[in-house]
BAFI-3210 file (N, C-alpha, C; in Angstrom, 3 decimals, decimal comma, padded with zeros to 6 digits):
// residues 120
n [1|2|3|4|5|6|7|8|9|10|11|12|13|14|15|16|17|18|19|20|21|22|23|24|25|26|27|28|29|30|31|32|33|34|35|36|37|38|39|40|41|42|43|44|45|46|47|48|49|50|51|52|53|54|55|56|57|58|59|60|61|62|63|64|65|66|67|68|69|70|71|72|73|74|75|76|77|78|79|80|81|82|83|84|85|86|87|88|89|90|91|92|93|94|95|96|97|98|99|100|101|102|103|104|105|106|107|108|109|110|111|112|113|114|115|116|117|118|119|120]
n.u [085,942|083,151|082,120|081,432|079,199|076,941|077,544|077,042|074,506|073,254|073,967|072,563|069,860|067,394|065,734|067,264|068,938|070,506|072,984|074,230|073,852|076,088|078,071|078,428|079,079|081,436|082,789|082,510|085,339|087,110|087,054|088,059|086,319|084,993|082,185|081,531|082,655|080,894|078,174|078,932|079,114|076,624|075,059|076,309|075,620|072,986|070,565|068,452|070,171|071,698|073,187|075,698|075,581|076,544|078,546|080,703|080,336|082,074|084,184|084,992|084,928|087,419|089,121|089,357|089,777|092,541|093,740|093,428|095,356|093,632|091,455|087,815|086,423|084,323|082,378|083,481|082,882|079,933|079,716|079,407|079,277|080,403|080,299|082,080|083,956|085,348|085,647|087,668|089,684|090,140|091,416|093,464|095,107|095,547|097,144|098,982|100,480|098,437|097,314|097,819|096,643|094,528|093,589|093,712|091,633|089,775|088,015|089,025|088,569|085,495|085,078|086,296|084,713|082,214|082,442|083,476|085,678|087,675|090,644|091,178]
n.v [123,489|122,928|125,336|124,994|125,198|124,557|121,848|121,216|121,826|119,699|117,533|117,260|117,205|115,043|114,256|114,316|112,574|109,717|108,974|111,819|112,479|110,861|111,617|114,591|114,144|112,073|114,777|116,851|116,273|117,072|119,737|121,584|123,636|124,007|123,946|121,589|119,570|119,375|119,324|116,781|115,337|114,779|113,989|110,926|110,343|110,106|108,104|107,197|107,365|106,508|103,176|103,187|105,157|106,240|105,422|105,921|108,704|108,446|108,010|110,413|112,130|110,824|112,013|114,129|114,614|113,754|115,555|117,549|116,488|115,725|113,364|113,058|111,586|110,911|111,111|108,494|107,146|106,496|105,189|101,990|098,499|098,378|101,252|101,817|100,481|101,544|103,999|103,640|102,444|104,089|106,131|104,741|104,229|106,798|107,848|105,880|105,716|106,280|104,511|102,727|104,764|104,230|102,205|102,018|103,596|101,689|101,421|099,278|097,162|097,087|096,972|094,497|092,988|092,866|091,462|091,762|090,619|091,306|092,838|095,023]
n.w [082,924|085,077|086,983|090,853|091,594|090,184|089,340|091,862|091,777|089,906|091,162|093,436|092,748|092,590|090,532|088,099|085,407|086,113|085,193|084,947|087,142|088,780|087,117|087,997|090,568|089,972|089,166|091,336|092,601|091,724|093,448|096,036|097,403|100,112|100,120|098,156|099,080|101,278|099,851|098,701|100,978|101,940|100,736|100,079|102,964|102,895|103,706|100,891|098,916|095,640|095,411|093,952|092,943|095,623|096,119|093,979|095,094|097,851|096,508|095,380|097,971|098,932|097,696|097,566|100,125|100,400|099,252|100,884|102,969|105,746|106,745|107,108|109,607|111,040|108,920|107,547|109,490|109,272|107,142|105,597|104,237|100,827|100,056|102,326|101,637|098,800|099,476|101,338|099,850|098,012|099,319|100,328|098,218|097,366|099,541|100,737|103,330|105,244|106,031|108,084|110,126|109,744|109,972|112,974|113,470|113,809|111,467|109,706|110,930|110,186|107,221|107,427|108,487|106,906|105,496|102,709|101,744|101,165|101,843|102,607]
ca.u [085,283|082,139|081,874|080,976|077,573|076,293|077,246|076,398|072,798|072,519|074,219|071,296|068,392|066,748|065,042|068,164|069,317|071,584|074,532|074,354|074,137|077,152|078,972|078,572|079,884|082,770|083,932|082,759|086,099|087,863|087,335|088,427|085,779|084,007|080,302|081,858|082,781|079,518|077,358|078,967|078,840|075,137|074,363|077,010|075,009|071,522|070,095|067,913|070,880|071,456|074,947|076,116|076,125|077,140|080,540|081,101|080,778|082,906|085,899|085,278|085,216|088,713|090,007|089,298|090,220|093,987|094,657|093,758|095,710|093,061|089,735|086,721|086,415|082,691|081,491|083,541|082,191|078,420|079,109|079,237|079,557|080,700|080,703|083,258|085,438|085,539|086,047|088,890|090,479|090,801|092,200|094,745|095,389|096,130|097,510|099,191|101,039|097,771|096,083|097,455|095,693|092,594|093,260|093,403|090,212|089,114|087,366|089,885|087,552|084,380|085,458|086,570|083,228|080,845|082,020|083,551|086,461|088,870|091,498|090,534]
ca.v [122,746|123,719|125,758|124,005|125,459|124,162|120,490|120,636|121,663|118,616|116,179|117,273|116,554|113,597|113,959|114,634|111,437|109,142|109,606|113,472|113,266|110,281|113,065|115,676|113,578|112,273|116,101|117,607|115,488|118,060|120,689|121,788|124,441|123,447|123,312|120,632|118,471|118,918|118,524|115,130|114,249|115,170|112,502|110,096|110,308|109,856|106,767|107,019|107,572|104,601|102,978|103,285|107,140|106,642|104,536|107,503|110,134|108,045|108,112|111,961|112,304|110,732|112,934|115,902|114,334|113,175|116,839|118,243|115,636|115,601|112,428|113,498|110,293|111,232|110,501|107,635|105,857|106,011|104,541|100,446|098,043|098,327|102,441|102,407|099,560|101,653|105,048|103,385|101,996|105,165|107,102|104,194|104,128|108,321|108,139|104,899|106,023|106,806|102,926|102,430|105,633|104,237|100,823|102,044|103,670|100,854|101,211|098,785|096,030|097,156|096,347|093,112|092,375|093,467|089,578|091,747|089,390|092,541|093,746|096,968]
ca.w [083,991|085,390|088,698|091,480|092,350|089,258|089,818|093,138|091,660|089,303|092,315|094,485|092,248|092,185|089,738|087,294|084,870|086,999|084,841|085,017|088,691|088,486|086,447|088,842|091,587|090,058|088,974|092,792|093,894|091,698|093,863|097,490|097,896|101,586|099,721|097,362|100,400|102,272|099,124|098,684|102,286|102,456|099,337|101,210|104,127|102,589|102,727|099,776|098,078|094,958|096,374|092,997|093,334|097,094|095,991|093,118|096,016|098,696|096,161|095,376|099,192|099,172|097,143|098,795|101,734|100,517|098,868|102,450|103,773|106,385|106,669|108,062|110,360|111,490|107,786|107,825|110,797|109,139|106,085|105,468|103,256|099,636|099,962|102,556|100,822|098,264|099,890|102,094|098,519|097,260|100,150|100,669|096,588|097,004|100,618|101,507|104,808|106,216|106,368|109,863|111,053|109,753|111,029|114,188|114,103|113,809|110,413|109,029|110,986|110,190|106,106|107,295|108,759|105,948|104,659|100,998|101,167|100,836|103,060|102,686]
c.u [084,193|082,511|080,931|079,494|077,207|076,197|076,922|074,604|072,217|073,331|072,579|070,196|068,332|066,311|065,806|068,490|070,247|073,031|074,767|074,701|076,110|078,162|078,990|079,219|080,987|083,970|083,654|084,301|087,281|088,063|087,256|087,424|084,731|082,599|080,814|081,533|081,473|078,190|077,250|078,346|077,426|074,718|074,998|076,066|073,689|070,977|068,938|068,545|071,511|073,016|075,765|076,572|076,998|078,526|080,949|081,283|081,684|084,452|086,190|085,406|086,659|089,438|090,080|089,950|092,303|094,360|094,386|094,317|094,963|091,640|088,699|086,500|084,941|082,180|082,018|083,218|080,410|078,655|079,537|079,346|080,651|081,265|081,589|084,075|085,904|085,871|087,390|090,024|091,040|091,694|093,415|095,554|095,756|097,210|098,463|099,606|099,731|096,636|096,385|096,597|094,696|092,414|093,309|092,302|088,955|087,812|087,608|088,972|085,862|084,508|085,428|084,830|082,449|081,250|082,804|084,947|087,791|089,414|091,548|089,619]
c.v [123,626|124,359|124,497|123,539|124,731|122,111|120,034|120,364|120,302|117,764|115,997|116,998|115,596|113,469|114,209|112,952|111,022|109,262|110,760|113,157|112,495|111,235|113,852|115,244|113,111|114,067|116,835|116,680|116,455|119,337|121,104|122,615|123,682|123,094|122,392|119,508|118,533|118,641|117,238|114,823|114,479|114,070|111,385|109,387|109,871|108,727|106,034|107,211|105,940|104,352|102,932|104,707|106,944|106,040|105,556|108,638|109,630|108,733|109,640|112,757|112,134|111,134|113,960|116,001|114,291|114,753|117,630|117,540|115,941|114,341|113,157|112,247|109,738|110,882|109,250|106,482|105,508|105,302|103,047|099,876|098,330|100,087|102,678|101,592|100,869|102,905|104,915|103,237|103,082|105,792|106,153|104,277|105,777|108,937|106,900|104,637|106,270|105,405|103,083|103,479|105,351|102,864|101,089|103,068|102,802|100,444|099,911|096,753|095,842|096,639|095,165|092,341|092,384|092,138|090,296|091,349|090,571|092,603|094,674|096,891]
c.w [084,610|087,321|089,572|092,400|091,469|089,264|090,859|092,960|091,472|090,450|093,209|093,698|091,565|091,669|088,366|086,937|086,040|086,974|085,040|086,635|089,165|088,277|087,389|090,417|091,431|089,882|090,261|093,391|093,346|092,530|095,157|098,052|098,976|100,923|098,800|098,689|101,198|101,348|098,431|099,683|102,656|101,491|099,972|102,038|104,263|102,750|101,689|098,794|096,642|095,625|095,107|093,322|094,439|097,003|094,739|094,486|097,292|097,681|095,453|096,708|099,184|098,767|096,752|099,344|101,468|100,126|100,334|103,162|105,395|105,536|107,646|108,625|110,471|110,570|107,945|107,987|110,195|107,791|106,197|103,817|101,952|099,643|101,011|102,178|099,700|098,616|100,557|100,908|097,769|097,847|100,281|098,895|096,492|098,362|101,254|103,073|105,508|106,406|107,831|110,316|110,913|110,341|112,208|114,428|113,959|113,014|109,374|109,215|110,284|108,678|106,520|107,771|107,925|105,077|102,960|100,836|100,786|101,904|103,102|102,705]
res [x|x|x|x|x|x|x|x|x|x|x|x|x|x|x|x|x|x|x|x|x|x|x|x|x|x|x|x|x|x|x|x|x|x|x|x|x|x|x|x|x|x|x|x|x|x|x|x|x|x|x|x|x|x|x|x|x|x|x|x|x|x|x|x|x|x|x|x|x|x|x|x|x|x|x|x|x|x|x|x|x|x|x|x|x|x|x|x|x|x|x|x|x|x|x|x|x|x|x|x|x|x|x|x|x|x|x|x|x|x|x|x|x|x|x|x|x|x|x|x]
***
């Protein structure tokens, strides 16, 4: 497996094939090292980011997040739509005991609002 500087490189450039960068975002969810987790949540966070990538780096976020059994909440709360259905889906699919804590931050509505017909 590659180190994690190296996929962080090809995550960050935009000007790298889509799949490569794809690739490098699903394998940053392998690894716990702090610049993993903030060179997702910096693509996450982007919004020139494609939401394709950004629903690949939600569910490598969540599974960061479930082996530190800690969520970062703060990313969370900025993302919408489709990339947090699908970030919530994972963390409840690696974490189940921890939906109520997220239904009561009241992320659990913001899904239901975005109209994607999910309960998550």
């Amino acid at each position: 497996m590659q180190q994690p500087q190296g996929l962080i490189g090809v995550l960050n450039n935009t000007s790298a094939e889509f799949g490569d960068r794809h690739d490098a975002a699903m394998d940053l969810g392998g690894y716990d090292e702090p610049e993993a987790e903030d060179a997702l949540t910096k693509v996450i966070l982007d919004p020139t980011t494609d939401p394709s990538l950004a629903e690949t780096v939600g569910e490598s976020l969540a599974e960061i997040w479930s082996r530190k059994n800690e969520v970062n909440v703060d990313v969370l709360q900025k993302l919408s739509g489709d990339v947090l259905l699908i970030t919530l889906g994972t963390i409840e699919a690696r974490i189940p005991e921890w939906k109520g804590r997220l239904e009561s931050s009241g992320l659990m509505g913001r899904v239901k609002k975005s109209g994607s017909g999910s309960e998550w």
